[in-house]
Phi, psi and omega in degrees: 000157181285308190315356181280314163329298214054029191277125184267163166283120176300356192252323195261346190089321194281168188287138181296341194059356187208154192311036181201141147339007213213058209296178205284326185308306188306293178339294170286004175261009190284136162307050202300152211281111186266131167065037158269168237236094167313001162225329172294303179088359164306144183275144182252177171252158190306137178086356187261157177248001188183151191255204224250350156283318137326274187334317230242341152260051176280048198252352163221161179290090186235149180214117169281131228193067189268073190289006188199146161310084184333057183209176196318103033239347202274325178304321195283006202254328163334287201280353170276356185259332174266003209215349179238003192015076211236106187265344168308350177274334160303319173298311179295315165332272191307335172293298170282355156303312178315292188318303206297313180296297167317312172320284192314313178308315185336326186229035220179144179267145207282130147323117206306332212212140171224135203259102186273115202321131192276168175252166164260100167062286159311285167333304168330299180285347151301310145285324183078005170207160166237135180304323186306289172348273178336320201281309185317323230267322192281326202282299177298347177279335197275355174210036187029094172239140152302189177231153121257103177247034181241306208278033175177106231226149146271109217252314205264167153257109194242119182316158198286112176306338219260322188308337242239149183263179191284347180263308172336312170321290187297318171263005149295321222274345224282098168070051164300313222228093158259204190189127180284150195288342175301331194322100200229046193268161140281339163203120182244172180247126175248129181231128167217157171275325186235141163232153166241256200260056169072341207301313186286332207278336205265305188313329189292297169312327201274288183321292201293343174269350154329296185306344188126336201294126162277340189210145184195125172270167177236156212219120174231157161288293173263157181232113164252112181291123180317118160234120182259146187275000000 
């Protein structure tokens, strides 16, 4: 039974009672993301559905998919899963992107293949992990999706965006990214942990419709606002 498990809440100590890290009091205090922009993941005002700089860019099949604010508690669950190595924040993340995600999907069709942003070389081997990769693993067993964490490589080495102003952001990240040619899905999934101003995930979307891919969604934990300095 779960209560046998003993799993404590990473945030409060107490027993979770259930196969997770998280108890439901916690749970429910999270900052879930209200009113955003289905491609950007920019916040709107109630009822709008695409903001008025999307609109003015359709040229690709993009849909966002953000559950939570960057902010107390889930930014601090963030920066221990990529900078601590604290992979229990992947697992909890990924079971609600999961949940959350099973929800949207109920009625509609699921993306063939799921792409987790990839890292560069070093980095990899630096961290000893790639976070996206972690966050995919729960997301994909909850909506039977596959992972492909080959087919689509990060060539360059690219400075830490957050250091970086927005037009910087954008010429770091810039042919960042390839896609092996075999590569043959028609509708995919891109998984990050955090989006700010886009940059990587739209450089990422450009390569894969370069690839063939017609449509894509994109899967975040978080939505974070760009403070350019």
């Amino acid at each position: 039974m779960d209560f046998l498990c003993k799993h404590t809440c990473i945030f409060c100590d107490s027993l979770s009672y259930r196969k997770l890290d998280l108890c439901l009091a916690c749970e429910h205090d999270l900052p879930i993301l209200q009113d955003y922009c289905k491609r950007c993941a920019e916040p709107l005002p109630e009822g709008q559905k695409i903001c008025g700089s999307c609109l003015s860019n359709l040229s690709m099949q993009i849909e966002t998919i953000a559950l939570f604010n960057y902010s107390s508690p889930i930014d601090q669950l963030i920066i221990n899963l990529k900078f601590r190595n604290n992979l229990i924040g992947a697992r909890i993340l990924g079971e609600l992107l999961g949940n959350h995600l099973h929800d949207q999907y109920q009625n509609k069709s699921k993306p063939e293949i799921i792409i987790p942003v990839p890292l560069y070389s070093a980095r990899l081997r630096e961290r000893g992990y790639n976070q996206a990769l972690e966050l995919s693993r729960p997301i994909s067993k909850k909506l039977n999706i596959p992972i492909d964490k080959f087919s689509v490589k990060r060539v360059k080495n690219t400075a830490a965006q957050v250091t970086l102003s927005a037009k910087e952001r954008q010429q770091n990240i810039k042919q960042a990214f390839s896609v092996d040619k075999k590569f043959k899905y028609n509708y995919a999934a891109i998984i990050d942990d955090v989006i700010t101003t886009g940059n990587t995930v739209n450089e990422l979307c450009k390569v894969l419709y370069g690839a063939g891919v017609s449509r894509i969604d994109i899967w975040c934990c978080a939505k974070s606002q760009f403070k350019n300095a």
